[in-house]
C-alpha positions as CSV (number, residue, x, y, z in Angstrom):
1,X,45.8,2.6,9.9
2,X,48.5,0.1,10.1
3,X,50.7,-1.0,13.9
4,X,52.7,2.5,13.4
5,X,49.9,4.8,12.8
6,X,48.4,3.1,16.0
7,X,51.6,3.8,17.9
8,X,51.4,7.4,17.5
9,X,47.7,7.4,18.0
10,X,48.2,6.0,21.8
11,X,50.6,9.3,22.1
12,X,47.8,11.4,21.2
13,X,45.5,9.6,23.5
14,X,47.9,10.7,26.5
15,X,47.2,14.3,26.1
16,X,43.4,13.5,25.5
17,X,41.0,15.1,27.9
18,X,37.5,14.6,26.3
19,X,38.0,11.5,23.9
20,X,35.0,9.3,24.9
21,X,34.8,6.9,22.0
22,X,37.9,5.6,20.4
23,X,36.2,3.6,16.8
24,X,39.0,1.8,15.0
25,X,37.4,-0.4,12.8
26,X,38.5,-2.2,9.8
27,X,41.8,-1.0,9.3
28,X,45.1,-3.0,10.1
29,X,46.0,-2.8,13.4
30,X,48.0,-5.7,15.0
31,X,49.2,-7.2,18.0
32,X,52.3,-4.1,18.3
33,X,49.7,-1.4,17.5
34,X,46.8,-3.1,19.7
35,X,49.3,-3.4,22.8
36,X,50.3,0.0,22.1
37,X,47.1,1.5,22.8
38,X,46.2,-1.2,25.4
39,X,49.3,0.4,27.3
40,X,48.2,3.3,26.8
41,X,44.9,3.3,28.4
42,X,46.3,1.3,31.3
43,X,48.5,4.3,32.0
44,X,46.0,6.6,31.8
45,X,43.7,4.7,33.9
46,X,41.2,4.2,30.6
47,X,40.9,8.5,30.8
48,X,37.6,9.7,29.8
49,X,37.6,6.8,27.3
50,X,34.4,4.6,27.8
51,X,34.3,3.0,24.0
52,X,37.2,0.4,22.1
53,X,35.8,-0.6,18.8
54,X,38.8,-2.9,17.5
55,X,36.4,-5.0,15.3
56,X,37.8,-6.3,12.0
57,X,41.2,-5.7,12.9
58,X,44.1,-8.7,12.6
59,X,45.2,-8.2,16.1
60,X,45.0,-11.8,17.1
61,X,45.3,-13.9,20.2
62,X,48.4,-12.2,22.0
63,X,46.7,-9.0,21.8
64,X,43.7,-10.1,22.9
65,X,45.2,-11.9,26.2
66,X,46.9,-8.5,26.8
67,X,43.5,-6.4,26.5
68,X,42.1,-9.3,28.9
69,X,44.4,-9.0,31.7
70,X,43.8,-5.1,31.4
71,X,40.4,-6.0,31.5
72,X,40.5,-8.0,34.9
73,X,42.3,-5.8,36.6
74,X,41.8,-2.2,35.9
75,X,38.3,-1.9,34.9
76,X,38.4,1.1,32.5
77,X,35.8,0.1,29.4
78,X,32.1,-0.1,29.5
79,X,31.8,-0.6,25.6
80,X,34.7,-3.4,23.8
81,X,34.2,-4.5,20.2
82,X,36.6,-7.2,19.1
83,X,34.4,-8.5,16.4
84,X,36.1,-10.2,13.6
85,X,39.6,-9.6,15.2
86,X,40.5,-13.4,15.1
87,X,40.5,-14.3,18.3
88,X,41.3,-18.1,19.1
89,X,40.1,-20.6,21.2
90,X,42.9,-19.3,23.7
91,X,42.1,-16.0,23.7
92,X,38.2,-16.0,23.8
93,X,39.3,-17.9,27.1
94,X,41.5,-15.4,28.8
95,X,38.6,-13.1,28.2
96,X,35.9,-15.1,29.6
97,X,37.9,-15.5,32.5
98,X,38.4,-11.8,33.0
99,X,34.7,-11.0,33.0
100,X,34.7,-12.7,36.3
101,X,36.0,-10.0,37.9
102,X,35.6,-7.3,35.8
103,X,33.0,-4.7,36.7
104,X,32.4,-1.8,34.3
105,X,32.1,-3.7,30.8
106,X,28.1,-3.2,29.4
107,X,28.5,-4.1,25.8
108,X,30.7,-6.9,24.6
109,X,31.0,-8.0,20.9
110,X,33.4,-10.7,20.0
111,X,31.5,-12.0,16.2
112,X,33.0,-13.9,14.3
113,X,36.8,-15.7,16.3
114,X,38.6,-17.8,14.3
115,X,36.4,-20.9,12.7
116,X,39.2,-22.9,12.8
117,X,39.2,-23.3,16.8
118,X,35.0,-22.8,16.7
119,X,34.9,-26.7,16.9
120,X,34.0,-28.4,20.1
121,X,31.9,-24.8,21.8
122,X,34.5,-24.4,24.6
123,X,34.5,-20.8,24.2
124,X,31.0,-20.8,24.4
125,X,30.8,-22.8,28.2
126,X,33.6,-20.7,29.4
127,X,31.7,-17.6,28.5
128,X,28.5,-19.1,30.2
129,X,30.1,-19.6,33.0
130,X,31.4,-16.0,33.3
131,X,28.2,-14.8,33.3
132,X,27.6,-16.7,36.8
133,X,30.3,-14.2,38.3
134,X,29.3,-11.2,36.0
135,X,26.1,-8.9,36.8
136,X,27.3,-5.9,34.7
137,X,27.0,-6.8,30.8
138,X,24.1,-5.7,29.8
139,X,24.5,-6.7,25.9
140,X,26.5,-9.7,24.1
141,X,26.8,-10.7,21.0
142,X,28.1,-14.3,19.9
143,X,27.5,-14.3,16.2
144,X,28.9,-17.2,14.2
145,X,30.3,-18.7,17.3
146,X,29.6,-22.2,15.5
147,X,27.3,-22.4,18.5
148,X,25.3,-25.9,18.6
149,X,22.8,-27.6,21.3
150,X,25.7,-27.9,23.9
151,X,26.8,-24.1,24.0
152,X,23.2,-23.1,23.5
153,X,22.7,-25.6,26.8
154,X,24.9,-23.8,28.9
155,X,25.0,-20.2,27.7
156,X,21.1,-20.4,28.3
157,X,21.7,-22.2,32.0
158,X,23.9,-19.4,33.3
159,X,21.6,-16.4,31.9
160,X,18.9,-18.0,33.2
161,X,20.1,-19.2,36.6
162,X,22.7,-17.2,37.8
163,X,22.8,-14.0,35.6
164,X,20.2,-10.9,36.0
165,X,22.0,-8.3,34.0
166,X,22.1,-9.6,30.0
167,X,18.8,-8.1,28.4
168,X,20.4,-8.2,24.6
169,X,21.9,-11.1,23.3
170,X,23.0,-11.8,19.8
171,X,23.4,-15.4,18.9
172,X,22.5,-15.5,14.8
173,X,24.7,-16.9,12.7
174,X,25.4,-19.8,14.5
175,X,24.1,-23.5,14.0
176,X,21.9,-23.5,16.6
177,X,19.4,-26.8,15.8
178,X,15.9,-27.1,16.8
179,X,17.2,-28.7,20.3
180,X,19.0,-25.9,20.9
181,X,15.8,-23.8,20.6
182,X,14.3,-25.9,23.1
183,X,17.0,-24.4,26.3
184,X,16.3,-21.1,24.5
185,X,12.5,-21.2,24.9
186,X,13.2,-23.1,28.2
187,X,15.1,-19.4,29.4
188,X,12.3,-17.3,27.8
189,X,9.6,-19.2,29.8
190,X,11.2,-18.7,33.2
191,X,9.9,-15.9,35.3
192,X,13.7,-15.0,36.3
193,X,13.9,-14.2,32.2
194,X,15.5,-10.6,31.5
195,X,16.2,-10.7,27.7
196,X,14.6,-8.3,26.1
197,X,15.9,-8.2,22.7
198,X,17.1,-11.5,21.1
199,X,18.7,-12.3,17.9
200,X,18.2,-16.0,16.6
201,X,18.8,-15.5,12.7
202,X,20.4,-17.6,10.2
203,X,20.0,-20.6,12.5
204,X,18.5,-23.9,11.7
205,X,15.7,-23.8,14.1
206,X,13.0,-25.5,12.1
207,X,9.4,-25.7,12.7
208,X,10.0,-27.8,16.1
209,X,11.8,-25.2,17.0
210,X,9.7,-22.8,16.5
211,X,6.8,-24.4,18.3
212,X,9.1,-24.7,21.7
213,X,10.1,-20.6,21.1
214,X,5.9,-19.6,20.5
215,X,4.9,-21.7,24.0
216,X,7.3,-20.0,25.7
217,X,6.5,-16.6,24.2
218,X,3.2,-17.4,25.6
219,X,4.5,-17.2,29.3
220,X,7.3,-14.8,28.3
221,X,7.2,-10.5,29.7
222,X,10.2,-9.6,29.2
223,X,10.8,-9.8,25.3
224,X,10.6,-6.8,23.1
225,X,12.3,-7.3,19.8
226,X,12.8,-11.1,18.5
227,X,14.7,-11.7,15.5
228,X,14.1,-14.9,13.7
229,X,14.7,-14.4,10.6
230,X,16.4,-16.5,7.8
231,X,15.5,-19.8,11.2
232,X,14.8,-22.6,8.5
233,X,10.9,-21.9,9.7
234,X,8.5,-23.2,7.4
235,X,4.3,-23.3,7.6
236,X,3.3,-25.3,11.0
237,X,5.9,-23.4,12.7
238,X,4.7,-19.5,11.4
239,X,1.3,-20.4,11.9
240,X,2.5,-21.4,15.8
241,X,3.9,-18.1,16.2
242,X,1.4,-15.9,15.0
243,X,-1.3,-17.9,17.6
244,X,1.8,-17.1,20.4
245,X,2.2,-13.4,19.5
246,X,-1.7,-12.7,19.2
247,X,-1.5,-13.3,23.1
248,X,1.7,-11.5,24.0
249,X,1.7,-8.6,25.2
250,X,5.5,-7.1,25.4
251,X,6.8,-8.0,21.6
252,X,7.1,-5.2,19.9
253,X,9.3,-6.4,16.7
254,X,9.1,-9.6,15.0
255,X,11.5,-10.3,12.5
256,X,10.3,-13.3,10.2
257,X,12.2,-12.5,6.6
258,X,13.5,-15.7,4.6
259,X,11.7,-17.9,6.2
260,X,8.9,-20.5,4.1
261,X,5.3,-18.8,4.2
262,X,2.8,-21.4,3.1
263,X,-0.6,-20.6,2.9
264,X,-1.7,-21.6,6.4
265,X,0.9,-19.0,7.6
266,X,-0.3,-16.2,5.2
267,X,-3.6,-15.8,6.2
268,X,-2.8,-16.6,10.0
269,X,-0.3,-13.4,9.9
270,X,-2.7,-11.1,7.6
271,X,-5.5,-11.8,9.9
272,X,-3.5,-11.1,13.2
273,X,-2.1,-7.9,11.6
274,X,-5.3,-6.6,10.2
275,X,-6.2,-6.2,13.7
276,X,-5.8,-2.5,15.3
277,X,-2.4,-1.9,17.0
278,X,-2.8,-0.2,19.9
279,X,0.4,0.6,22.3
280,X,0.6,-1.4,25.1
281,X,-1.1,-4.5,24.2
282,X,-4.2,-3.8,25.1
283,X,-6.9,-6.3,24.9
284,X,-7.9,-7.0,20.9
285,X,-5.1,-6.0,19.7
286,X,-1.5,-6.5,19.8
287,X,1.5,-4.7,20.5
288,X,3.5,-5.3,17.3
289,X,5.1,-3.5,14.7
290,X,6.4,-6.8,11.8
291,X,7.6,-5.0,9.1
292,X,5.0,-6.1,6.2
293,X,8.2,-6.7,4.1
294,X,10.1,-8.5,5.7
295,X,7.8,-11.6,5.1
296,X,5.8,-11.2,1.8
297,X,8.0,-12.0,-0.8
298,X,8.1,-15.3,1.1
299,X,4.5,-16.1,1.0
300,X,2.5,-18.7,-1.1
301,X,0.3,-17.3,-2.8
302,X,-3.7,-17.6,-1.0
């Protein structure tokens, strides 16, 4: 689907009556065709449509700032992917700003902008800071955001402080450091904490931390699913979270795959899931399902 295929799809849109979910991923849509439909559902008042999916599509800044102001002033979407569209430094903004006042959007994706204005993590701030105005997204996703200790700072801050709606957040892929694990673990810890499903892979936690993330899983009750996977987490730091989850009662999922398994961490896991899982948490046993592959071929051997 190229800009004219787009064009006539936004005439078809008009005389729409049931379309809830409008999916155009991965084709090659650009700013003309993008605008098109933007229009289109500004016209209509966003019609039954609750769902954009625009993700891998070259529609690119201009676009973007156009689906923004749409965004801040006529509230029509509860689900926008713009994953992979590349969005710039400049764009990302314009849409952090128009979450201030926006009041329907639930899901927001935007993986993956442009590397080449990832840089200095202003997108990042400026989305944290939306989130102090915003109470309505419930999920976000900020993969490969080039998101370091600063970003991880402030993003954290804002969820923590001011914001009481975000219960998923996707942050893997990113270059979040041990440090920056520390404001994430900091967040987790607080009683005011709402995330319950968290995505930390492919970042460069390390063992430190991972010993910052299992003391405040310790404290944390809100937590479900925890994804720390591929985290640059070697023996000391698995052995810490197995102690952490043996006491936890609301994890459900742990996801540990690619990281280094010694032989500390092998037996501390295979004892703590040899014990009876029983839903709920109850006392003796923990409420956990790890999926057995997802770490073994990591191991050292006993």
């Amino acid at each position: 689907i190229d800009d004219k295929i787009a064009q006539e799809i936004s005439a078809l849109l008009v005389r729409s009556f049931s379309l809830e979910d409008l999916n155009l991923r991965g084709n090659s849509i650009g700013r003309l065709g993008c605008n098109s439909i933007i229009q289109t559902l500004n016209q209509m008042g966003g019609g039954n449509i609750d769902m954009l999916v625009l993700a891998d599509n070259p529609i690119g800044d201009d676009a973007i700032i156009f689906l923004a102001s749409l965004l801040a002033t006529d509230p029509v979407l509860e689900t926008l992917d713009l994953s992979n569209v590349e969005a710039g430094t400049v764009a990302l903004v314009h849409l952090a700003n128009a979450l201030q006042t926006n009041t329907k959007l639930r899901v927001l994706n935007i993986d993956r902008p442009r590397k080449a204005d990832q840089n200095d993590e202003e997108t990042t701030i400026h989305l944290a800071k939306a989130l102090r105005c915003n109470n309505k997204i419930r999920e976000l996703s900020l993969a490969k955001h080039r998101m370091r200790t600063h970003g991880t700072m402030w993003l954290m801050e804002y969820i923590t402080t001011w914001n009481n709606s975000v219960t998923t957040l996707n942050l893997s892929a990113n270059q979040i450091p041990a440090d920056g694990a520390v404001h994430i673990a900091k967040a987790l810890a607080d009683s005011s904490c709402k995330l319950q499903t968290l995505n930390l892979a492919s970042n460069r936690l390390t063992d430190e931390g991972a010993f910052a993330l299992a003391e405040a899983l310790k404290k944390n009750s809100s937590l479900t699913d925890l994804d720390l996977s591929f985290a640059s987490i070697e023996d000391e730091g698995l052995v810490a979270l197995c102690n952490a989850v043996a006491g936890n009662v609301t994890l459900d999922t742990l996801k540990l795959a690619g990281n280094k398994f010694g032989s500390r961490a092998k037996k501390a896991w295979q004892s703590l899931l040899g014990w009876p899982v029983k839903e709920g948490g109850a006392s003796g046993s923990v409420n956990l399902d790890i999926e057995t592959l997802d770490f073994i071929p990591f191991m050292a051997p006993l």
